[in-house]
C-alpha positions in Angstrom: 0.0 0.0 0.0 1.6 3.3 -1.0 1.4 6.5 1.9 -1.6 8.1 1.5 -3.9 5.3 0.2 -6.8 4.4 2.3 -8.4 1.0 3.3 -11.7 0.0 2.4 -15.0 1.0 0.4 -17.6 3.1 2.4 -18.6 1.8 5.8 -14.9 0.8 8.0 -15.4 -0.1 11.4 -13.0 1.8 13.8 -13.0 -0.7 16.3 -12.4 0.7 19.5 -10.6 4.1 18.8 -11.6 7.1 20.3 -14.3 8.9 17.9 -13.2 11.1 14.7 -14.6 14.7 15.2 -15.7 17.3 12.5 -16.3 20.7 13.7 -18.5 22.6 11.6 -21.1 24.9 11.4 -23.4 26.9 8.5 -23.0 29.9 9.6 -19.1 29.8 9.4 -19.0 28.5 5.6 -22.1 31.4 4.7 -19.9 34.0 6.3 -17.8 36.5 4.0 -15.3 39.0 4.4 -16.1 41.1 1.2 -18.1 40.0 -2.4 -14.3 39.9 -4.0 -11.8 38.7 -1.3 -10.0 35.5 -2.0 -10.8 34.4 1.4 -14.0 32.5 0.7 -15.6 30.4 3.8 -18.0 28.9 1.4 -15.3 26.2 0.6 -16.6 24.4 3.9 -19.8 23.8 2.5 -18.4 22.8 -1.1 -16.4 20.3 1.3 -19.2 18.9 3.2 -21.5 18.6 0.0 -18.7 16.5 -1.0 -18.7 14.5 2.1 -21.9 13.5 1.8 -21.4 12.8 -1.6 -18.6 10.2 -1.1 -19.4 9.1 2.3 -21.5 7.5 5.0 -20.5 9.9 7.8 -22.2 8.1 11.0 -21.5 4.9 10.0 -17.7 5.8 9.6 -17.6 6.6 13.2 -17.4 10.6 12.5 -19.3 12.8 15.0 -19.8 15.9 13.4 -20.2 19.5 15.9 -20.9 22.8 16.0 -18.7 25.0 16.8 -18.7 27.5 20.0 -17.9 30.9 20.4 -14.8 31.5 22.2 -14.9 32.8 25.9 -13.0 36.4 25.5 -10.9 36.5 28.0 -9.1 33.2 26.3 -8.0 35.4 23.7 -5.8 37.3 26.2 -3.9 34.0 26.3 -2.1 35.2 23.1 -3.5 38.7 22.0 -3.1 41.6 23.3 -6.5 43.3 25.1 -5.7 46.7 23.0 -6.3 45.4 19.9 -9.0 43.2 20.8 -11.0 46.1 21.6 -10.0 47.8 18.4 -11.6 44.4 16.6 -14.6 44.7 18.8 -14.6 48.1 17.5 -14.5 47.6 13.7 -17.3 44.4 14.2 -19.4 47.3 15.4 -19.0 49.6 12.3 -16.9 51.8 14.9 -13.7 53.8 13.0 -10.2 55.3 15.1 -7.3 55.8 13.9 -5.3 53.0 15.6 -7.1 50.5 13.7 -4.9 51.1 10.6 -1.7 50.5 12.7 -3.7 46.8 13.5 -3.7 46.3 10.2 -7.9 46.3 10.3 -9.7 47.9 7.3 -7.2 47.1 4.5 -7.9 45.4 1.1 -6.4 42.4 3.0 -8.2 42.3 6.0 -11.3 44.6 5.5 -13.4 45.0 8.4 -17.4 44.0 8.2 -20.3 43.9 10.1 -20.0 40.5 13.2 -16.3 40.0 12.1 -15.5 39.9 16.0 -18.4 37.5 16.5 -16.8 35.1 13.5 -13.2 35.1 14.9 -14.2 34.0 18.2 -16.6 31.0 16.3 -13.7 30.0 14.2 -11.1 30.4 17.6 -14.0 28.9 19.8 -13.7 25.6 17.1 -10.2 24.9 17.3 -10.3 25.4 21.1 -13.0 23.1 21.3 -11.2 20.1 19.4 -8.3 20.8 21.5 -10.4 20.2 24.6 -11.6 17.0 22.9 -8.2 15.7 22.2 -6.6 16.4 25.4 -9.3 14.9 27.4 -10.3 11.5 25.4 -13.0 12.7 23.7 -11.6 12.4 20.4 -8.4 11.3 18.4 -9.0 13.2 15.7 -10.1 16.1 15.4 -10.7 18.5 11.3 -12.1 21.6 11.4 -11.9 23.5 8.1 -12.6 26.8 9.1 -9.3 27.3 11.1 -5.8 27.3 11.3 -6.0 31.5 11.1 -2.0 31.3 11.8 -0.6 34.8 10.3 -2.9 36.8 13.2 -0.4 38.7 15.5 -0.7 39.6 19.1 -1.5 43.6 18.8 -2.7 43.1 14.2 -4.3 41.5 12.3 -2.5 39.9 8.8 -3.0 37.4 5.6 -7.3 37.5 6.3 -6.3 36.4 10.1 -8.2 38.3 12.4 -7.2 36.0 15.3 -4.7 33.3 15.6 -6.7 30.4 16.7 -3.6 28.0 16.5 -1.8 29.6 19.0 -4.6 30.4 21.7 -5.3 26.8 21.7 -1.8 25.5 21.9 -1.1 28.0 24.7 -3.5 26.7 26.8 -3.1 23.1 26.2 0.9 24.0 27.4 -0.3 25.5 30.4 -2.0 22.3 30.7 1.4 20.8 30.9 0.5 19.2 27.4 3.8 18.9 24.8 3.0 19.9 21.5 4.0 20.0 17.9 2.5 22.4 15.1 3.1 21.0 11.1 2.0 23.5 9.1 2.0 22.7 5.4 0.1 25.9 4.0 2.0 27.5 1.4 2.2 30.5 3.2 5.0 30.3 6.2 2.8 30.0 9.7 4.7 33.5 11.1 2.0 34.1 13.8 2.5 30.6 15.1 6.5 30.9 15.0 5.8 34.2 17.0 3.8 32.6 19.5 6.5 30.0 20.4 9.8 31.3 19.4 11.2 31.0 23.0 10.2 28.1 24.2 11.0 24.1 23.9 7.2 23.1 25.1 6.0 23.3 21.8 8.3 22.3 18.6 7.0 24.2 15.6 7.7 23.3 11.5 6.6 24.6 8.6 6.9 23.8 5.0 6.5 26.8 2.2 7.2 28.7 -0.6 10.0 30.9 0.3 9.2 34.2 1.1 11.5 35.4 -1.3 8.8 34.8 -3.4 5.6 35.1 -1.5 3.3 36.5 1.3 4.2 36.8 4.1 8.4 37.3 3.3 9.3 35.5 6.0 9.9 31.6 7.8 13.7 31.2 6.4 15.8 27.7 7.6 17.8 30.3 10.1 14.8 31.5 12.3 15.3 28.2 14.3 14.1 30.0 18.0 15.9 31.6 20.6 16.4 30.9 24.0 15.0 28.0 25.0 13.4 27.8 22.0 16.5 27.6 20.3 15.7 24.5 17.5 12.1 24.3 17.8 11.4 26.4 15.4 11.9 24.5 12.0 11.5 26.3 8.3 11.7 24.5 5.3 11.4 27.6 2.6 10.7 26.0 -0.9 11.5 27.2 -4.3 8.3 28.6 -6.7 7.5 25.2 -8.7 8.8 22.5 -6.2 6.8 20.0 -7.0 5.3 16.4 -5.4 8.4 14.6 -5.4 10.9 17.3 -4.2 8.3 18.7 -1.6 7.7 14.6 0.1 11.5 14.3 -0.2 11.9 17.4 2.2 8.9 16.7 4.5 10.6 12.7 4.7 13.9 14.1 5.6 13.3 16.4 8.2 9.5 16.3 9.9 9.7 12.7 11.2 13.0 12.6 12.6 11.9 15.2 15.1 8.5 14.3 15.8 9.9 11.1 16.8 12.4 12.5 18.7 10.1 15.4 20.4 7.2 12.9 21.5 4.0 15.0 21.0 1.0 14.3 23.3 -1.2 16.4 20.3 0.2 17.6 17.1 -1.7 20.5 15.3 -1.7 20.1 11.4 -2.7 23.1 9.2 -3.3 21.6 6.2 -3.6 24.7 4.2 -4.8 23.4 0.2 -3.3 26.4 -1.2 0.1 24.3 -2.0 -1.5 22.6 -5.0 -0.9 24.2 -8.7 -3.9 25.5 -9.4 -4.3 27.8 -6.7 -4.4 31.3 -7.3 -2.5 33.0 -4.8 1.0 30.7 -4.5 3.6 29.0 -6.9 4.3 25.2 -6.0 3.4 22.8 -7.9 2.1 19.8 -5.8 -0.7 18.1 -7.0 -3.4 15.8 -5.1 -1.4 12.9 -4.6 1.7 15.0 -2.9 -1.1 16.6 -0.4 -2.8 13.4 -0.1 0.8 11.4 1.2 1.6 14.5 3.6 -1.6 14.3 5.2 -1.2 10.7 5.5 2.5 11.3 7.0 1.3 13.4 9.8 -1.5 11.2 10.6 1.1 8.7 11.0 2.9 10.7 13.2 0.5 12.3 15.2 -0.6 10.4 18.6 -3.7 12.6 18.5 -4.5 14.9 16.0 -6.0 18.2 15.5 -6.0 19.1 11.3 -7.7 22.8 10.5 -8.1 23.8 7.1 -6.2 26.9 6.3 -5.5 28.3 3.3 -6.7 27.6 -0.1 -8.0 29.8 -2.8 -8.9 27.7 -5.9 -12.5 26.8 -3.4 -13.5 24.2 -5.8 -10.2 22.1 -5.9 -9.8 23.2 -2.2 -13.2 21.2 -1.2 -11.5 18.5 -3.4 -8.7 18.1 -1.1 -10.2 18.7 2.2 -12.3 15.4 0.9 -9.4 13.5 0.3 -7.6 14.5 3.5 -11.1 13.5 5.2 -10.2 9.9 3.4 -7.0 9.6 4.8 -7.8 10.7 8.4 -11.1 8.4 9.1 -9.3 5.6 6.9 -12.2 5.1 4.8 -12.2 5.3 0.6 -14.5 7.7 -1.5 -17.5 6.7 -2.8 -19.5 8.4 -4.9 -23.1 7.3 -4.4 -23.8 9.1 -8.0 -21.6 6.6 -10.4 -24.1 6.5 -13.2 -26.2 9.0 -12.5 -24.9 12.5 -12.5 -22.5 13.3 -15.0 -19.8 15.3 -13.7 -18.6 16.7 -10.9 -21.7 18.8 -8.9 -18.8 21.0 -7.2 -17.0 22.6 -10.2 -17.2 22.4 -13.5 -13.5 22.4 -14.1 -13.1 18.8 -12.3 -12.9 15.4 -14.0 -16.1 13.9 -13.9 -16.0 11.0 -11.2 -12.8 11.7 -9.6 -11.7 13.7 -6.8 -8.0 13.6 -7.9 -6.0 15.2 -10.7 -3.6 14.3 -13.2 0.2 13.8 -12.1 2.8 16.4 -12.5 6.6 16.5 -13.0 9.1 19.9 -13.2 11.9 18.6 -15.6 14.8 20.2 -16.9 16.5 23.1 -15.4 13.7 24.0 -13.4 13.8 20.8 -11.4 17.5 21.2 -11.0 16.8 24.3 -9.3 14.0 23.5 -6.8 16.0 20.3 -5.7 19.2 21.9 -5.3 17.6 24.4 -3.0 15.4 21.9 -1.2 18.6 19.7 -0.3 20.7 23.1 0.7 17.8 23.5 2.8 17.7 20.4 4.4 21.2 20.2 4.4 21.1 23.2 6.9 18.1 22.0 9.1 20.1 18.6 9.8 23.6 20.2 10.6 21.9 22.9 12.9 18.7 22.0 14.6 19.0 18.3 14.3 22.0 18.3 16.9 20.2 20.2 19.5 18.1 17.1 19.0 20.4 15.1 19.3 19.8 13.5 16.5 
């Protein structure tokens, strides 16, 4: 069986594993930030009309809930109260100055009408799996609307109002739980690395296009912590165009050795779909089989897991994505209950009829000299640095 392939046609019995959670709710996906910003939450509900499409969701042992607003003073775990009042402010339609210096009301992070109210839903989901995970009441754990990880402490940035990873994660460590963040978004999780620079409670990777290239300009393979934090803060920067084979080659070399070695009692996957080479916004090159196998890696990896959407811009192929992550993480094959009935795809008209995945991709030539090369300099660095703090 290759990685990322899963076992079994519809119903799989999981035995006596602790339950497979999905947290989602309507009035998440029907939310919107503007009529034209790329950040569209309708791509949960293009996921779950694909999840009822291609599976049998009670009978795979899922238990699907809604998410909870966030208690506000659990926001103070990681933000600052200053500009939390300013985003209570611009939810209300209110206007000062200092909300320019937050970053709020930008063409990047406009500010509408219940935005406050939305950012503590999508924070009060992720918090809420956490919970679940740390005390039995789940081993799994996807919610797509989350995994906000530009947000700041005192701004907002990349459509991230608040920074939902690391609220959770912070209480979970005050908890005295150990915890590991693999973020796999395209975009490097900064907010996140903010969050935990300093400390060795909570090891943090993430794999992206360089910001030499794109938003947000940073996540390099130096910024590897300080302080006690010194080497659990992993980058692994990838040239624009790496594809499936260079980007699994990286992941292979460097993410399992020190989840291994780090012992996680919960790791936190964004599992941003904006990597892929159709998205809009981004430059790699990986195609549904490469995001398929990296989900499947962490899965492997992850005692307990807690997998939030992130990124991804392309909504349709996005919802594709999220569906075959879903495979891998309840272990249960697609199948689509309309084989012979509906022709084509009934979430974009750009997808192959019948098929969730899409065709195979290669970089040859020059091109694929080039992303490699910098991939292995890359790792190259990571092992001969961090790895020895390890031990490894």
């Amino acid at each position: 069986m290759e990685p990322g392939d899963v076992v079994g046609q519809g119903h799989k019995d999981r035995g006596g594993s602790a339950p497979l959670v999905l947290i989602y709710g309507d009035e998440l996906a029907n939310s919107e930030y503007t009529e034209s910003h790329p950040f569209r939450p309708v791509r949960a509900r293009l996921f779950m009309e694909l999840l009822h499409r291609y599976f049998y969701l009670e009978e795979d042992g899922c238990r699907i809930e809604r998410p909870e607003p966030l208690d506000e003073a659990l926001l103070y775990l990681y933000h600052r109260r200053s500009y939390i009042e300013l985003l209570k402010k611009a939810g209300k339609g209110e206007f000062v100055p200092e909300m320019l210096h937050a970053a709020l009301g930008t063409d990047e992070n406009p500010v509408f009408k219940g935005m406050f109210e939305l950012a503590l839903t999508v924070a009060g989901g992720t918090f809420q799996g956490a919970r679940l995970l740390s005390e039995g009441g789940a081993a799994i754990v996807f919610d797509p609307i989350s995994g906000l990880h530009h947000a700041k402490r005192d701004h907002a940035s990349g459509f991230c109002y608040v920074n939902d990873v690391a609220v959770a994660i912070t209480d979970l460590v005050r908890k005295g739980q150990r915890i590991a963040s693999i973020d796999i978004d395209v975009h490097h999780g900064d907010g996140v690395q903010e969050a935990f620079y300093a400390t060795d409670r909570v090891l943090t990777i993430s794999l992206h296009e360089s910001g030499k290239t794109l938003f947000p300009g940073t996540g390099f393979e130096t910024e590897i912590g300080v302080g006690e934090g010194r080497g659990y803060n992993v980058n692994l920067p990838l040239s624009a165009g790496t594809d499936d084979e260079v980007y699994l080659s990286a992941f292979e070399d460097v993410v399992p050795p020190l989840i291994e070695r780090f012992r996680p009692d919960i790791v936190f996957a964004q599992i941003g779909a904006d990597t892929h080479r159709e998205d809009f916004l981004a430059h790699l090159n990986l195609t549904s089989r490469g995001y398929k196998q990296t989900v499947s890696r962490i899965k492997d990896l992850s005692p307990k897991l807690m997998a939030m959407g992130g990124g991804g811009y392309n909504i349709f192929r996005t919802a594709a994505l999220w569906t075959l992550a879903w495979s891998v993480l309840s272990g249960v094959a697609p199948e689509d209950k309309f084989t012979g009935l509906v022709g084509g795809m009934m979430y974009g008209p750009e997808a192959k009829a019948g098929s969730l995945e899409d065709a195979p991709f290669v970089l040859e030539g020059l091109d694929r000299e080039q992303c490699s090369g910098e991939a292995e300099r890359v790792v190259r660095y990571i092992r001969e640095t961090v790895f020895p703090l390890h031990g490894l």
